[in-house]
N, CA, C and O atoms as a CHARMM CRD file, in Angstrom:
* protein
*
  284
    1    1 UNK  N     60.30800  84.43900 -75.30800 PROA 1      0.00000
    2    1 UNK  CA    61.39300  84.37100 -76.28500 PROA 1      0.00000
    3    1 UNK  C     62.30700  85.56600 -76.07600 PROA 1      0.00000
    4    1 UNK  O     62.08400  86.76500 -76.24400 PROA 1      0.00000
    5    2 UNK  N     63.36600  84.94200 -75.67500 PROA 2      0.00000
    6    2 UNK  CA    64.64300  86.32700 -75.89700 PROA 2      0.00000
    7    2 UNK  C     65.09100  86.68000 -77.00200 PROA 2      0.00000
    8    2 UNK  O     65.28200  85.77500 -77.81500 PROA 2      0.00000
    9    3 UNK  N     65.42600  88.16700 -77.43300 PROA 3      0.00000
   10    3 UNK  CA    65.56500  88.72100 -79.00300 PROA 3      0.00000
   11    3 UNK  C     66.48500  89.63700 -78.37500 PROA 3      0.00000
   12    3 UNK  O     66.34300  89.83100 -77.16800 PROA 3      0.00000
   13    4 UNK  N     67.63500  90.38200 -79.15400 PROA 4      0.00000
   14    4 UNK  CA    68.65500  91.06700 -79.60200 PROA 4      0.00000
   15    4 UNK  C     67.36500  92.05800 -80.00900 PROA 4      0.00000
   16    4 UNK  O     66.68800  91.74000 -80.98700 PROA 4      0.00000
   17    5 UNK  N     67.08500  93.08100 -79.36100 PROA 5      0.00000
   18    5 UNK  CA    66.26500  94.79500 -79.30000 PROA 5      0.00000
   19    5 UNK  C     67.28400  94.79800 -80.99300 PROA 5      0.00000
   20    5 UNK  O     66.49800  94.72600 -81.93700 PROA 5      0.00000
   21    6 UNK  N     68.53300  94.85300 -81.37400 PROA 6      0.00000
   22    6 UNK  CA    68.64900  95.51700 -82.55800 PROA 6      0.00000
   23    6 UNK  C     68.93800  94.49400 -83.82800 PROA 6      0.00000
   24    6 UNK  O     69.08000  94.78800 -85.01500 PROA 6      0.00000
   25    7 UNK  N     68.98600  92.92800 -83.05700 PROA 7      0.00000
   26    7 UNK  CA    68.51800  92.31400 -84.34100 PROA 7      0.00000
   27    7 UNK  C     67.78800  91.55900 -84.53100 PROA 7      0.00000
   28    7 UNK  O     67.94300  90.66800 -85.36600 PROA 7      0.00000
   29    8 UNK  N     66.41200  91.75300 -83.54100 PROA 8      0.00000
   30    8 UNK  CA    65.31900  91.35900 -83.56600 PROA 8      0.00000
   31    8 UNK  C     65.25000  89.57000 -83.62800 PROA 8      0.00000
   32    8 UNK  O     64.27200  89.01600 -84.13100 PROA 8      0.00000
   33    9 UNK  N     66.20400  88.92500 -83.15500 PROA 9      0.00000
   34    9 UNK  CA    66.19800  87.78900 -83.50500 PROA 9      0.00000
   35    9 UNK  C     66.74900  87.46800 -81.99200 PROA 9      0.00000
   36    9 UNK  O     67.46900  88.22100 -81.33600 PROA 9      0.00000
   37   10 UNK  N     66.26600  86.21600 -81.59200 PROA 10     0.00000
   38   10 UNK  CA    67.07900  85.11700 -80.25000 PROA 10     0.00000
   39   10 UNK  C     68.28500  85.62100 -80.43100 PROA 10     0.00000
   40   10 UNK  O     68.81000  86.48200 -81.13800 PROA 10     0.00000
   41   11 UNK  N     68.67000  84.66900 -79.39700 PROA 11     0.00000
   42   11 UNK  CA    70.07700  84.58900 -79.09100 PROA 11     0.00000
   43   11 UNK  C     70.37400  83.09900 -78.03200 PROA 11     0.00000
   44   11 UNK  O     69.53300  82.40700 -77.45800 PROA 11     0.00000
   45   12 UNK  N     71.53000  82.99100 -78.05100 PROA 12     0.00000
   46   12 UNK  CA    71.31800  81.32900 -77.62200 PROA 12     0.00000
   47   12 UNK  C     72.86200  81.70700 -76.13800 PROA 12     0.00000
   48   12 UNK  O     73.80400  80.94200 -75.93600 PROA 12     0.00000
   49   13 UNK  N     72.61000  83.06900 -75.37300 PROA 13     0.00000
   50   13 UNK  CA    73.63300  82.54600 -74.37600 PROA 13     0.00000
   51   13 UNK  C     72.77500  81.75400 -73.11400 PROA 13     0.00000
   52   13 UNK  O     73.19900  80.79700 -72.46600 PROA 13     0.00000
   53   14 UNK  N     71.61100  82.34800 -72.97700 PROA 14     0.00000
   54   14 UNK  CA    71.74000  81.66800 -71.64900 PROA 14     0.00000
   55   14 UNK  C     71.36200  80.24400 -71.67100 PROA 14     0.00000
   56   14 UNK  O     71.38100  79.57600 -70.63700 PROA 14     0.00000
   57   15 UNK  N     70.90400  79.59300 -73.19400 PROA 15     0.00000
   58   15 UNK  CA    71.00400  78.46600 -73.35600 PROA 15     0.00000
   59   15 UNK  C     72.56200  77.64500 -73.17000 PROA 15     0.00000
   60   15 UNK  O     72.63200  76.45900 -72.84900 PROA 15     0.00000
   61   16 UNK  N     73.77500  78.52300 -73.44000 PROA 16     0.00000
   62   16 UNK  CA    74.73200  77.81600 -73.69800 PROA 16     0.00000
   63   16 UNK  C     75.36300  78.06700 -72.37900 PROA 16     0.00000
   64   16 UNK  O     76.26800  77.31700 -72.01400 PROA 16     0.00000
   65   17 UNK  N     74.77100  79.56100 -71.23900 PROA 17     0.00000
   66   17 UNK  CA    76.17800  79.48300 -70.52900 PROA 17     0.00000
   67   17 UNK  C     75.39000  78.43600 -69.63100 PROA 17     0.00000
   68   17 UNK  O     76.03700  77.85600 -68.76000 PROA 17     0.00000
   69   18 UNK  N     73.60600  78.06100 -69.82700 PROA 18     0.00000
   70   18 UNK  CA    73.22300  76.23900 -68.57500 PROA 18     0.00000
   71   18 UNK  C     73.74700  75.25100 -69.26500 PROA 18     0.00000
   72   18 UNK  O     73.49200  74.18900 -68.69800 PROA 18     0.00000
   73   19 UNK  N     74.29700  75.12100 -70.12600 PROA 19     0.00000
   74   19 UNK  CA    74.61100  73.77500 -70.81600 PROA 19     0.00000
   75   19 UNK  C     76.04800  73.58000 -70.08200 PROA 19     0.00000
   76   19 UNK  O     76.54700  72.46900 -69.90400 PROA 19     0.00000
   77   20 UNK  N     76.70200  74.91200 -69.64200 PROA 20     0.00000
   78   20 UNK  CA    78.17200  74.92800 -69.15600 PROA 20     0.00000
   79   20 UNK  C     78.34400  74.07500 -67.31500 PROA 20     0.00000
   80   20 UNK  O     79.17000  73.34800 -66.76300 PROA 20     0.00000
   81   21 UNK  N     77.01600  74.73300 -66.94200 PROA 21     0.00000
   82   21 UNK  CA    76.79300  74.67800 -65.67300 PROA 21     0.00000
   83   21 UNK  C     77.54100  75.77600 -65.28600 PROA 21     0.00000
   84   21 UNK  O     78.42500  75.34500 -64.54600 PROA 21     0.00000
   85   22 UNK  N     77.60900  76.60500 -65.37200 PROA 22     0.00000
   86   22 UNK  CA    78.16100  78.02800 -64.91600 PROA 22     0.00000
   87   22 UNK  C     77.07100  78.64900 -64.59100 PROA 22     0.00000
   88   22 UNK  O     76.05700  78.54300 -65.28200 PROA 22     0.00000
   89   23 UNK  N     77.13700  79.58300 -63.19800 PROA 23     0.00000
   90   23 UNK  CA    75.99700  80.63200 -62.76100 PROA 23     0.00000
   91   23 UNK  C     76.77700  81.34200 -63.60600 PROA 23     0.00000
   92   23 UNK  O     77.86600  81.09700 -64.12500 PROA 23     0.00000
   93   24 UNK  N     75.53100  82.89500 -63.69100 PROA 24     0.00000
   94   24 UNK  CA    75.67800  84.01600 -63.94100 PROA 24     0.00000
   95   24 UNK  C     76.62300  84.60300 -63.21900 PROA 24     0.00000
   96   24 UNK  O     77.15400  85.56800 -63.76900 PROA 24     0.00000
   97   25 UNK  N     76.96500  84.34700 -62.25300 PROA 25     0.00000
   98   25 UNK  CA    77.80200  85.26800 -61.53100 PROA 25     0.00000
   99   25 UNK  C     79.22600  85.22300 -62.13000 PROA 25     0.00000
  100   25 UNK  O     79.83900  86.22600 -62.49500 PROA 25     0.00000
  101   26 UNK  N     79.77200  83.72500 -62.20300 PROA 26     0.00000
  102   26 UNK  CA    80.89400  83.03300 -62.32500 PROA 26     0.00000
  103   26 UNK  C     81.23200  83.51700 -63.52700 PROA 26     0.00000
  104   26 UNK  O     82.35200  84.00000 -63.69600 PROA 26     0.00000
  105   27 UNK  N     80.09500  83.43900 -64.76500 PROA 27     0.00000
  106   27 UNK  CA    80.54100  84.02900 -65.91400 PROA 27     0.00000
  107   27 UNK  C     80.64200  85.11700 -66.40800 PROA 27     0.00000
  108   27 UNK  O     81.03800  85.42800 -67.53100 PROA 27     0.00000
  109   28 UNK  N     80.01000  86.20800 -64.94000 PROA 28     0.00000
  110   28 UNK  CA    80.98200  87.59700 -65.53900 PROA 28     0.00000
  111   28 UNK  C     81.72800  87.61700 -64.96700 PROA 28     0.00000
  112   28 UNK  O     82.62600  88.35700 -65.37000 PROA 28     0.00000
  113   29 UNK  N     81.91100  87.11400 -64.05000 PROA 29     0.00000
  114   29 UNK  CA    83.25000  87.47400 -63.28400 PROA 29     0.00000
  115   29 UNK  C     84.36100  87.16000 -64.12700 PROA 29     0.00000
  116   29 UNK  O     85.29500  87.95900 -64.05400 PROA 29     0.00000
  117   30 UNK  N     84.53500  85.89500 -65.15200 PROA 30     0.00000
  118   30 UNK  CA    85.30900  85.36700 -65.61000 PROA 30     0.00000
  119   30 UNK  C     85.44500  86.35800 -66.98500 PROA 30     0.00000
  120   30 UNK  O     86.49100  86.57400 -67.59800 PROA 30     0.00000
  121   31 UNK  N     84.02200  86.92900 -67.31500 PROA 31     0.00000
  122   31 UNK  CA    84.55500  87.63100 -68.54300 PROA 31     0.00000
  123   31 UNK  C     84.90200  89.39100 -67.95500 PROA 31     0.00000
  124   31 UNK  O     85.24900  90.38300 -68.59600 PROA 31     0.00000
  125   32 UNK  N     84.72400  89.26500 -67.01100 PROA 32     0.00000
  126   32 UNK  CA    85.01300  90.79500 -66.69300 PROA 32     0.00000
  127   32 UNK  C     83.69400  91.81900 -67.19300 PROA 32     0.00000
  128   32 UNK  O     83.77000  92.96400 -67.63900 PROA 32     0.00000
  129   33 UNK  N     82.39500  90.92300 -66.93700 PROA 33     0.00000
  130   33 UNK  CA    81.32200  91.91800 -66.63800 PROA 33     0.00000
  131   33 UNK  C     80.33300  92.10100 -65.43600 PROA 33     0.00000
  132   33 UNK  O     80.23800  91.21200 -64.59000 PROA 33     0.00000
  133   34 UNK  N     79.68900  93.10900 -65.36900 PROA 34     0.00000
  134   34 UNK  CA    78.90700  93.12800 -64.53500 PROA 34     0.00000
  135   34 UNK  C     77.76500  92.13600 -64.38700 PROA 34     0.00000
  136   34 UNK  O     77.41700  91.78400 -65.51400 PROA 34     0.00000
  137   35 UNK  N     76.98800  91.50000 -63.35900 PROA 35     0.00000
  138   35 UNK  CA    76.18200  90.17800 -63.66700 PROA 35     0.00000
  139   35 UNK  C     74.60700  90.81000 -64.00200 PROA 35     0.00000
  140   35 UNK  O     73.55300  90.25500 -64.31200 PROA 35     0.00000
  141   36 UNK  N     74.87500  91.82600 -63.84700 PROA 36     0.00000
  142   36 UNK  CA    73.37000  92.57200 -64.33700 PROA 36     0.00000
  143   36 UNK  C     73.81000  92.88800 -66.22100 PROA 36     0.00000
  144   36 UNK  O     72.83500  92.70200 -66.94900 PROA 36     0.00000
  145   37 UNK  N     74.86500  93.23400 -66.82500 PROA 37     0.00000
  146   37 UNK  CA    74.84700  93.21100 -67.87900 PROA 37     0.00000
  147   37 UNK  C     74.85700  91.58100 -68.66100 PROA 37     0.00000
  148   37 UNK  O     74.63100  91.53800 -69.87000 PROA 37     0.00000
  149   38 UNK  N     75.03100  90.75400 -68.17200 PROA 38     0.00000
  150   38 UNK  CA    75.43800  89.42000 -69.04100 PROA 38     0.00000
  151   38 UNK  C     73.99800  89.03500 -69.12900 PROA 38     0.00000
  152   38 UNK  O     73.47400  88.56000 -70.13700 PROA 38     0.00000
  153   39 UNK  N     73.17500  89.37000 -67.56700 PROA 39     0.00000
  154   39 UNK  CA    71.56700  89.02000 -67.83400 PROA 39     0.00000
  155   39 UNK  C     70.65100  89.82000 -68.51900 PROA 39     0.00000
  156   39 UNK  O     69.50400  89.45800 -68.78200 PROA 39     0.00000
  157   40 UNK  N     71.17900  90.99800 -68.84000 PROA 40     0.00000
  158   40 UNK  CA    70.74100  91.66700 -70.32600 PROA 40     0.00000
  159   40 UNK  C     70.72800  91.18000 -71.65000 PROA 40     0.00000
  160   40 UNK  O     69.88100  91.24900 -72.54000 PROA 40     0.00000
  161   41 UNK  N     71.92200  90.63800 -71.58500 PROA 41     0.00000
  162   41 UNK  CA    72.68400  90.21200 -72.79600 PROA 41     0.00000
  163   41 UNK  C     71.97200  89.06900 -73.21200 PROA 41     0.00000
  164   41 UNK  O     71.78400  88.85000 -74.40800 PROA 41     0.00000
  165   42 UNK  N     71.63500  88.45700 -72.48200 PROA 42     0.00000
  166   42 UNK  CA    70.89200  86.71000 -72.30300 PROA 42     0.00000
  167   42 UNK  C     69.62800  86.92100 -72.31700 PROA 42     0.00000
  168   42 UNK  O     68.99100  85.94900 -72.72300 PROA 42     0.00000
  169   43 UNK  N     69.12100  87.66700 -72.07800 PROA 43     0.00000
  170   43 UNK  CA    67.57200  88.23900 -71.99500 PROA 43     0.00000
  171   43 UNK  C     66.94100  89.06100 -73.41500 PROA 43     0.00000
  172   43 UNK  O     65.78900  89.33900 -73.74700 PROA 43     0.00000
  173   44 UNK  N     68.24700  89.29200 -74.04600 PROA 44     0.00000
  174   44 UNK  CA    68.14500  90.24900 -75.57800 PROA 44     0.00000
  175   44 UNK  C     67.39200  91.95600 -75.15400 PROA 44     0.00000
  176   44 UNK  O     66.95500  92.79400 -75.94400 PROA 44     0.00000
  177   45 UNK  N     67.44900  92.00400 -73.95500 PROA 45     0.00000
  178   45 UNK  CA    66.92900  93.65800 -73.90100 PROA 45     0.00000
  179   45 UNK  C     68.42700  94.74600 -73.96500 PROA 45     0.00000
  180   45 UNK  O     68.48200  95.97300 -73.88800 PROA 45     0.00000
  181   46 UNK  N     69.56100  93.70700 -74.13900 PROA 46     0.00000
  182   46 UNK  CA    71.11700  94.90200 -74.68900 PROA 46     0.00000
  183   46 UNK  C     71.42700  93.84800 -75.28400 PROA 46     0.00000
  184   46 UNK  O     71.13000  92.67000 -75.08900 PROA 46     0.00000
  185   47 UNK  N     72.33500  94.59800 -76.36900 PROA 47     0.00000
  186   47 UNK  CA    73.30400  93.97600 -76.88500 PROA 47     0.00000
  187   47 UNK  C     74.26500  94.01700 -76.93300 PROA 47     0.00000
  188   47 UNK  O     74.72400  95.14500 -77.11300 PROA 47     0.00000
  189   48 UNK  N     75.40700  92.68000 -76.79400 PROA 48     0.00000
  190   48 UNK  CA    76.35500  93.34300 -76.48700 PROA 48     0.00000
  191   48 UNK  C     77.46600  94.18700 -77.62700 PROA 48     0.00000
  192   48 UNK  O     76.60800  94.71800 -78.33200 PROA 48     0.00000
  193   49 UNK  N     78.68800  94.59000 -78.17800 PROA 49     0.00000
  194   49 UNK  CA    79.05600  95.50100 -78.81700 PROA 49     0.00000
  195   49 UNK  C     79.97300  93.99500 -79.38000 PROA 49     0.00000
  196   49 UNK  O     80.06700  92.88500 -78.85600 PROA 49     0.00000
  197   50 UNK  N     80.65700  94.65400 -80.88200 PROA 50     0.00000
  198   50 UNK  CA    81.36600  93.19800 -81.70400 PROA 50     0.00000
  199   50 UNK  C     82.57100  93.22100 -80.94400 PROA 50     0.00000
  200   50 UNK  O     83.48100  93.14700 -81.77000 PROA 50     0.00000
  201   51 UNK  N     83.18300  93.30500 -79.45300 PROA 51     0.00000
  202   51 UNK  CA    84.10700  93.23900 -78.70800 PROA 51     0.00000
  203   51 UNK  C     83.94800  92.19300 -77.82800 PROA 51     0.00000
  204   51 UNK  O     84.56800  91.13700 -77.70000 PROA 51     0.00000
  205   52 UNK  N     82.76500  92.79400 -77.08900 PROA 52     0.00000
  206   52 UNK  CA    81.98000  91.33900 -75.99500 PROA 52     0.00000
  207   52 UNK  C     81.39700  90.39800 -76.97400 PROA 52     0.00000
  208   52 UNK  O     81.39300  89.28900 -76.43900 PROA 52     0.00000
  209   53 UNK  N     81.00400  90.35100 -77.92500 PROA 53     0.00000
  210   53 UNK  CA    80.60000  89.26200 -78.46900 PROA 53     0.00000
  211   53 UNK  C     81.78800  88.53200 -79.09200 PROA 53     0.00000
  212   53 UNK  O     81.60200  87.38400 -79.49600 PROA 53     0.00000
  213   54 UNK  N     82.77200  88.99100 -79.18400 PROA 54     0.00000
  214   54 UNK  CA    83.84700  88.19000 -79.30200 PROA 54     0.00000
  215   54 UNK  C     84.55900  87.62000 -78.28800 PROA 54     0.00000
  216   54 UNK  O     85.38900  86.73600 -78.50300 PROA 54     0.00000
  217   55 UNK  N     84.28500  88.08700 -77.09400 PROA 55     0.00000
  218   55 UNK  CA    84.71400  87.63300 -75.71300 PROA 55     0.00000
  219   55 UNK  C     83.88000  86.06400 -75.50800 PROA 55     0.00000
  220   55 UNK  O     84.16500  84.87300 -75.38400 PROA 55     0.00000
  221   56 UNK  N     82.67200  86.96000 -75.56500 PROA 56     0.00000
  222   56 UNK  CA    81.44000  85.59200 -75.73100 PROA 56     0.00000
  223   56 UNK  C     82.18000  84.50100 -76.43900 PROA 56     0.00000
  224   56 UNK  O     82.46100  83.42600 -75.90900 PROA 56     0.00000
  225   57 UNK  N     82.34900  84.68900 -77.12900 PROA 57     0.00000
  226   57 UNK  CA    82.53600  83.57700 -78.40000 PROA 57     0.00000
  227   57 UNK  C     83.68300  82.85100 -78.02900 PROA 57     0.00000
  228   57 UNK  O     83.71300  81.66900 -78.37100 PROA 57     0.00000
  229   58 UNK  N     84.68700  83.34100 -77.36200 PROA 58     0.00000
  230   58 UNK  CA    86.08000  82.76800 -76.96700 PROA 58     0.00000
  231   58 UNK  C     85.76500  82.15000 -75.69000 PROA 58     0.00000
  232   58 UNK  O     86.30700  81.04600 -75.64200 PROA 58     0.00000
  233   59 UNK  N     85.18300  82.38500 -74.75900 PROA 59     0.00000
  234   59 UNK  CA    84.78700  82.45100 -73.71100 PROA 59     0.00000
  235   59 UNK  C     84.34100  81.02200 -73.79800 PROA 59     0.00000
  236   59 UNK  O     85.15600  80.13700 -73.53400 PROA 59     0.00000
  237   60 UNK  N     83.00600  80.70000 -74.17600 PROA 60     0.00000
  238   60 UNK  CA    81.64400  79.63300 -74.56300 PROA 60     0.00000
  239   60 UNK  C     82.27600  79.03300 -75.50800 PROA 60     0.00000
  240   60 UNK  O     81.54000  78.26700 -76.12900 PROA 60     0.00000
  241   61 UNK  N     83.59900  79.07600 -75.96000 PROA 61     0.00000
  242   61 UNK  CA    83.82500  78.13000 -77.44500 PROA 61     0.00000
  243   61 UNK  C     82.61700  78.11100 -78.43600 PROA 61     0.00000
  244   61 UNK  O     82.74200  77.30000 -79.35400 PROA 61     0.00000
  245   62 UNK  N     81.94100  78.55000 -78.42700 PROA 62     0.00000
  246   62 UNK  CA    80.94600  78.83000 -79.74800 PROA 62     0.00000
  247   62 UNK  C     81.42900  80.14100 -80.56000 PROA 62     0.00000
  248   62 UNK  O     81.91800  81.21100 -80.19700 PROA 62     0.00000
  249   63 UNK  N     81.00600  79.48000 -82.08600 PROA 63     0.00000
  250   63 UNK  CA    81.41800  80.98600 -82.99900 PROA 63     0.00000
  251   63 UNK  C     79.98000  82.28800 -82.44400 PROA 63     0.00000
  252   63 UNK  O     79.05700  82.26800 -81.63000 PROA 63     0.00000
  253   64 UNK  N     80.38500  83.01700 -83.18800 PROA 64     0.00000
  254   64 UNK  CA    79.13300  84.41100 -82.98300 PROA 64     0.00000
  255   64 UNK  C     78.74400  83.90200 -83.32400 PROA 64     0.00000
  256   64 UNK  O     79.14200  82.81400 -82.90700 PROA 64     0.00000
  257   65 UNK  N     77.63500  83.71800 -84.34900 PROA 65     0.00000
  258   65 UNK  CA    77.08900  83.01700 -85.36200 PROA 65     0.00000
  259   65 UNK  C     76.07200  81.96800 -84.48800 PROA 65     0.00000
  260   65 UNK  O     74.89000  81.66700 -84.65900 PROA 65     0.00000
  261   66 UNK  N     76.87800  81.63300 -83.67200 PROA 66     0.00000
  262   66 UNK  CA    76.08200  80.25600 -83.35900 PROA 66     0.00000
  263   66 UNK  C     75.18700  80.95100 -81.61300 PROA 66     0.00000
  264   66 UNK  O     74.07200  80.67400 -81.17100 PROA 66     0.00000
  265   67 UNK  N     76.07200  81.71400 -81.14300 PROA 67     0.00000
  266   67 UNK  CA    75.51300  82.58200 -80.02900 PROA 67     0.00000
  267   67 UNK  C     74.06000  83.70100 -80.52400 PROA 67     0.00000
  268   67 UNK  O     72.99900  83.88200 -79.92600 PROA 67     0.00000
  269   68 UNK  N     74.43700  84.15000 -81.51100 PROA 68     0.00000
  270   68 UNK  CA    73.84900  85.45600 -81.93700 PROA 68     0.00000
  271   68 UNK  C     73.05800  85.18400 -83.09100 PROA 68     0.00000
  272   68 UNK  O     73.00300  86.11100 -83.89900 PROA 68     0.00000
  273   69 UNK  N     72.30900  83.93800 -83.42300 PROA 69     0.00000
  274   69 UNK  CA    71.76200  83.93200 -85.29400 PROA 69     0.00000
  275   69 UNK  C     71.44100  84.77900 -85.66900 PROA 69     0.00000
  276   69 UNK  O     70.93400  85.70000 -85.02900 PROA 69     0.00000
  277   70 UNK  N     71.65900  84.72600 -86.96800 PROA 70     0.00000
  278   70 UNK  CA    71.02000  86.07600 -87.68800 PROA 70     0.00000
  279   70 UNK  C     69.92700  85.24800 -88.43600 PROA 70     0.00000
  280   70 UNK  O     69.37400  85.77100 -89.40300 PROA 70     0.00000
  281   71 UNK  N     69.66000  84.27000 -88.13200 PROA 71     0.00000
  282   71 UNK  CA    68.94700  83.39000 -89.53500 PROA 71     0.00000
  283   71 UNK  C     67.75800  82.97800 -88.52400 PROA 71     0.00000
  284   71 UNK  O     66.82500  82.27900 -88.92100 PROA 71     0.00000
């Protein structure tokens, strides 16, 4: 199970960026990150800051919310 280290809860990117059919690579490149940080990010051992998660969110057409539960 992948968890957000600071909000102890999942997270649903790397569910959403296979649903895209996008590699990892493609989707930092496209968001302008490194492909070792997005597989952090997807893995919940970083998180990303309320900037990239708004990138996320524009990016994936999903709200935060739906990337990041808090519930």
């Amino acid at each position: 199970m992948r968890c957000c280290i600071m909000l102890k809860k999942p997270n649903n990117l790397l569910e959403v960026r296979k649903s895209t059919g996008l590699s990892r690579t493609r989707a930092a490149e496209d968001l302008q990150l490194d492909p070792k940080t997005l597989y952090r990010y997807e893995n919940g051992t970083q998180c990303p800051n309320v900037y990239v998660a708004m990138r996320l969110s524009d990016y994936y057409q999903r709200s935060v919310k739906e990337l990041f539960p808090m519930e």
